[in-house]
N, C-alpha and C positions, 0 to 999 in steps of 0.2 A: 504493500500500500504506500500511495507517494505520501510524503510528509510534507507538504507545500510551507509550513512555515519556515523548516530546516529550509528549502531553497529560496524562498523570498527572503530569508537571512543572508545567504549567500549574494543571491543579486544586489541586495542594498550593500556589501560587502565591494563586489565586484564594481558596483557605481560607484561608489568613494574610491576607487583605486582606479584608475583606469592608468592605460600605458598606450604610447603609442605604436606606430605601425614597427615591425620587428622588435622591439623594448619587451615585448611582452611575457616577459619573465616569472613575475609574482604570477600571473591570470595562469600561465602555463603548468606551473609547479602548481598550482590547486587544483587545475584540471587532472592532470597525473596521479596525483593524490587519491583523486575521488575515483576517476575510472582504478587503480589498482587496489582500492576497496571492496568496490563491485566486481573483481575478477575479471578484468582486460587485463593481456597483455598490450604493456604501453613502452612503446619510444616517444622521445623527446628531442627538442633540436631537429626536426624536419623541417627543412627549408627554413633553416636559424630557430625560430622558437615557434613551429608547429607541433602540435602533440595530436600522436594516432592510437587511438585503444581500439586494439582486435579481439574480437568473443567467436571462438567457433563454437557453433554447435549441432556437431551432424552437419548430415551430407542438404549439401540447397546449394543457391546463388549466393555470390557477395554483394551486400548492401551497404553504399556508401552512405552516410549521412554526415553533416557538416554542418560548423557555427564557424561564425569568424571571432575573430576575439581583440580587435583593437580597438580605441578610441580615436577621437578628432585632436585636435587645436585649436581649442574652442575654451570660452570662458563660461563654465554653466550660469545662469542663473534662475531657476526652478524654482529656488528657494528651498527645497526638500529639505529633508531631515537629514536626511542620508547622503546630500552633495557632495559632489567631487571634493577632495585634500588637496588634491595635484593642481596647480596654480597655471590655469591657462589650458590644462587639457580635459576633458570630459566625453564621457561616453553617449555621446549626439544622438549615435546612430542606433541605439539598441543592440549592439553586441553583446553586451554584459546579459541581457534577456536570452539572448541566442544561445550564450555558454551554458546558461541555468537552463533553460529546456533541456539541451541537448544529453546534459549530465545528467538529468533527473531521468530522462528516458531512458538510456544507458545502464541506470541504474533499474528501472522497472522491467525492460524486458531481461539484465541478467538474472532478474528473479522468478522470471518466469518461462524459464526453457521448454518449458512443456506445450508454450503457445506458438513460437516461430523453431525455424531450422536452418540451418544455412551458415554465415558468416555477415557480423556488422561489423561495419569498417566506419569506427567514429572519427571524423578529422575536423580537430580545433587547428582553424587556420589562423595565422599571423597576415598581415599585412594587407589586407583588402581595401581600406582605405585610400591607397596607392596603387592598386589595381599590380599588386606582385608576389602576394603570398601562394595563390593556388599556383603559378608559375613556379614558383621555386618549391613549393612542395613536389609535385609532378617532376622538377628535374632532378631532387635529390633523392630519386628511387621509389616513391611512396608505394607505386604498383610493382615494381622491379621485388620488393622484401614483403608485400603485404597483401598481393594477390592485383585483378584489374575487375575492379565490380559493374555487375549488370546492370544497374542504376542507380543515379547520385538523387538524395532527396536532401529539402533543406526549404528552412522556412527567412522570411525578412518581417520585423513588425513597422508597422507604419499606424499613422492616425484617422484608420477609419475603426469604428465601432468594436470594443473588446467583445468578440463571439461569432467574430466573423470572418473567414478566410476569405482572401482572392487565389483564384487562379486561371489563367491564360494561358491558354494553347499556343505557342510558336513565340516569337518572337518579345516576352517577357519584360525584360529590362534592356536599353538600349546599347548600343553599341556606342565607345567614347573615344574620344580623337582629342589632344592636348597638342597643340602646335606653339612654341616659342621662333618668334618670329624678330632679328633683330634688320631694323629698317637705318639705311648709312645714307648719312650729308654729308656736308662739306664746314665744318666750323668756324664762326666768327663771332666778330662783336653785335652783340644786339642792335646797336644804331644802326648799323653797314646789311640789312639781312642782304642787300643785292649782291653782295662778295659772300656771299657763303650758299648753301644747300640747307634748308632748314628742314632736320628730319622729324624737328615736333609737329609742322605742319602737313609734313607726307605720312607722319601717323595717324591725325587727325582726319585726313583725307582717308586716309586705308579703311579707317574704324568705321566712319560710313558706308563707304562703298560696300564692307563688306556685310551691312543688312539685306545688302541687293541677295544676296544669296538664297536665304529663305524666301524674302517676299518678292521677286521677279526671275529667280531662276529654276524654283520648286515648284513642281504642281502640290497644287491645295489638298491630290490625294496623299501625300509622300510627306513623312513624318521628317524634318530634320529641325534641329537648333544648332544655332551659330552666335554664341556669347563670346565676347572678346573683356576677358575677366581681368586685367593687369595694360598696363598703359603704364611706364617711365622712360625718363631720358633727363638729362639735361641738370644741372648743378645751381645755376644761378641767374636771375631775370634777366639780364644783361649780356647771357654767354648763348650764343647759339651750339649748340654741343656738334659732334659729329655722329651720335649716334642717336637712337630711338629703339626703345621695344617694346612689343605686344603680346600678351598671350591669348592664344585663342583655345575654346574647348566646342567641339561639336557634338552632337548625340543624332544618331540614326538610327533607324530599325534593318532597313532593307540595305543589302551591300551595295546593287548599281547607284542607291541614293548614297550613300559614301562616298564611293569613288567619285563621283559628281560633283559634290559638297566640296573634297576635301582639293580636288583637281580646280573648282573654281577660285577658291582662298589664292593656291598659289599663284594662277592666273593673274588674281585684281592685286595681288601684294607685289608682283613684280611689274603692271599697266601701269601701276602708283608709282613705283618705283622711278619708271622710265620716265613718267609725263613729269615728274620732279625735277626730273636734273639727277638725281641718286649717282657719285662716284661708280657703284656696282651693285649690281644686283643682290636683294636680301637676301641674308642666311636663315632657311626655315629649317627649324631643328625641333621636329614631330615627337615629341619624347615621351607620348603616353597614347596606347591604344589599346582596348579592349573590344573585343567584339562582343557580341548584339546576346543576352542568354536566352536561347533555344528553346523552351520548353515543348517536350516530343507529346505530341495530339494524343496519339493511342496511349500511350504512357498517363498524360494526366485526366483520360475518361475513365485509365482503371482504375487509377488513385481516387479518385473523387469519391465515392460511396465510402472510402475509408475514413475522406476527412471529414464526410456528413455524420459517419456514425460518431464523431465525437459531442455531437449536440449542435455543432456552429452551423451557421448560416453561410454555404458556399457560394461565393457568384465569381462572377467575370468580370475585373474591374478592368479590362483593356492591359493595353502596354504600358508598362512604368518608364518615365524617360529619364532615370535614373539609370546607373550603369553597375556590374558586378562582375565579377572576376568566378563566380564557382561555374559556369558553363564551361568552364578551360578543364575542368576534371573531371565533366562526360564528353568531350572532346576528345581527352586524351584518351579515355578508356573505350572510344565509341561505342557508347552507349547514352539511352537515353537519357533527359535531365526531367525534373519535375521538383520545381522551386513556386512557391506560394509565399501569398503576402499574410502575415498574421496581424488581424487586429488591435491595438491594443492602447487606443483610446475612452476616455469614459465612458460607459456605454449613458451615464447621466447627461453628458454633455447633447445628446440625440436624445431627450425625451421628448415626447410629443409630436417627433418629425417621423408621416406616415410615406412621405415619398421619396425615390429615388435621388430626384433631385434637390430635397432639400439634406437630405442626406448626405449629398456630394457638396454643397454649398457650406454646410457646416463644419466637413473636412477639411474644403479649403481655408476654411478660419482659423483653423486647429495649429499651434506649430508643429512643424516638420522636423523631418528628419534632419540635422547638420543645424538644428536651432540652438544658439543657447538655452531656448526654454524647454527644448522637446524631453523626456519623458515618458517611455508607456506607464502605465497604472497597472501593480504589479496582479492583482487581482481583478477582472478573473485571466487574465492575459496570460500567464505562467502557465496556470491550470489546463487551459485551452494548449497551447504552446507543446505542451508535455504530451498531450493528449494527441496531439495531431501527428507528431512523430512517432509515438508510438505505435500509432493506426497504419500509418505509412508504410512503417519498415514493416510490420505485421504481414501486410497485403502480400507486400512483395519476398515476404521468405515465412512462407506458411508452413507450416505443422506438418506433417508426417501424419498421412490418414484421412 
């Protein structure tokens, strides 16, 4: 029987402590701890500070299931009880939620060998926030020492309604594109701009143009965003610098919209370039990409009756145009992926709202993910959370009989 107070101790535990992406040392050494209680075999240090608990039991499939386990760079302010200590970092994103499901489940079906068969392959991942832990897990062996499992499952909480799953078929969470972009003039005195190349103003120029992207080069069916989240250059009012830079992040779902997207960026950043004056052409230096997470159609219509029998309300909330790094670990094992969003705002905050859309309107009020205020409500969200992994793995590595 789960003990839900022992792991919403743990969570408020894990939220006052958080660590950043690869730091993640304390979260790591308590996850180890806990799965080698429960009877996994556990290594550590997977792709720096990933930890994987293996339970065979009998003969079946291997089932991957997965949390991540890092925080932001983020100042909470929540106000909670149980706030972040770490001065500037905070757990935004609901990992600390992700770690507490996963171990509680881990711990519920080692107790119940009698209900599944097979092999769970538990993987606390590092570094997701930076879009590098499931990469470095996967290259430092994880299937090579620990078998290649026939489906990755794994849940994300977000601020729609505690009791409620999302899940989408195909194309799930987006695909993310980080472009640093440095854009070169020619330096002078501020009085003089006609004897220099002024690259603040060919940045200025770029940053426009490149709204043209979405709203004059996308069809209106074709999901892309094109944020240019960073803009510096230049020292002092008076100094025209010789350099400028940009950062850009794009989100797509569909790859030809990528290539598209990310082929126009550098098209308009080097047109700007040229109709500048620009010494030579900018140096784009592409330094983060994740592709799009996949969720396999027939995989999440089996799943589905598993996560209804937990009590929650399934629906289809569409694509999240957020991005995730755990489709790179049914990628690498090809095999399916089946990732769902959990609940896990008040479900008080939605009283009285009978519709869809006021439903969706009051989410959008709610802070988000990456807020200083966000927060799931560890009750009944935990509960749910444990519950749906356990259904999950259950399905996919059934009983003997």
């Amino acid at each position: 029987m789960t003990d839900l107070d022992a792991w919403t101790d743990l969570y408020r535990d894990l939220h006052q402590h958080p660590e950043l992406s690869f730091q993640e040392e304390r979260t790591a050494s308590l996850v180890a701890e806990a799965l080698r209680g429960a009877g996994f075999q556990v290594e550590t240090g997977v792709g720096r500070t990933g930890v994987v608990g293996v339970l065979r039991n009998g003969d079946g499939p291997t089932v991957l299931v997965r949390a991540d386990m890092d925080a932001l760079p983020v100042t909470e302010r929540t106000g909670l009880p149980y706030t972040s200590t770490v001065d500037g970092v905070a757990h935004a994103c609901g990992h600390d939620l992700h770690v507490t499901c996963l171990l509680a489940a881990c711990e519920e079906l080692a107790g119940s060998p009698s209900t599944w068969s097979g092999t769970l392959l538990a993987v606390f991942q590092p570094a997701e926030e930076v879009g590098a832990g499931a990469q470095a897990m996967i290259d430092d062996g994880l299937y090579e020492r620990h078998g290649t499992p026939t489906v990755v499952l794994g849940q994300h909480v977000v601020p729609m309604p505690a009791g409620t799953i999302g899940l989408h078929a195909g194309a799930s969470f987006a695909a993310a594109d980080s472009l640093k972009i440095t854009l070169h003039g020619a330096g002078g005195h501020g009085s003089s701009p006609h004897a220099a190349v002024d690259p603040i103003v060919l940045a200025a120029a770029t940053v426009l143009r490149l709204q043209t992207v979405v709203s004059r080069e996308t069809a209106p069916s074709d999901f892309a965003v094109v944020t240019v989240g960073r803009i510096d250059g230049g020292t002092k009012a008076n100094i025209i610098p010789d350099s400028a830079r940009i950062e850009v992040n794009v989100r797509t779902y569909e790859p030809r919209v990528r290539t598209r997207v990310l082929a126009a960026i550098e098209r308009i950043v080097e047109g700007e370039a040229a109709t500048s004056g620009a010494p030579q052409p900018p140096d784009v230096d592409h330094f983060e990409s994740l592709p799009a997470v996949m969720n396999d159609a027939a995989a999440c219509e089996a799943t589905k009756p598993a996560l209804s029998s937990t009590g929650a309300l399934v629906i289809d909330p569409g694509g999240v145009p957020g991005s995730e790094d755990v489709g790179l670990f049914a990628t690498a094992a090809e095999c399916p992926c089946v990732y769902w969003l959990l609940g896990g705002a008040d479900p008080a905050e939605f009283a009285g709202l009978t519709t869809i859309d006021e439903i969706a309107e009051r989410v959008a009020s709610l802070p988000t993910n990456h807020s200083p205020f966000y927060a799931p409500v560890p009750s009944p969200t935990i509960d749910l959370g444990i519950k749906a992994l356990v259904a999950a793995a259950r399905h996919w590595l059934p009983a003997a009989g």
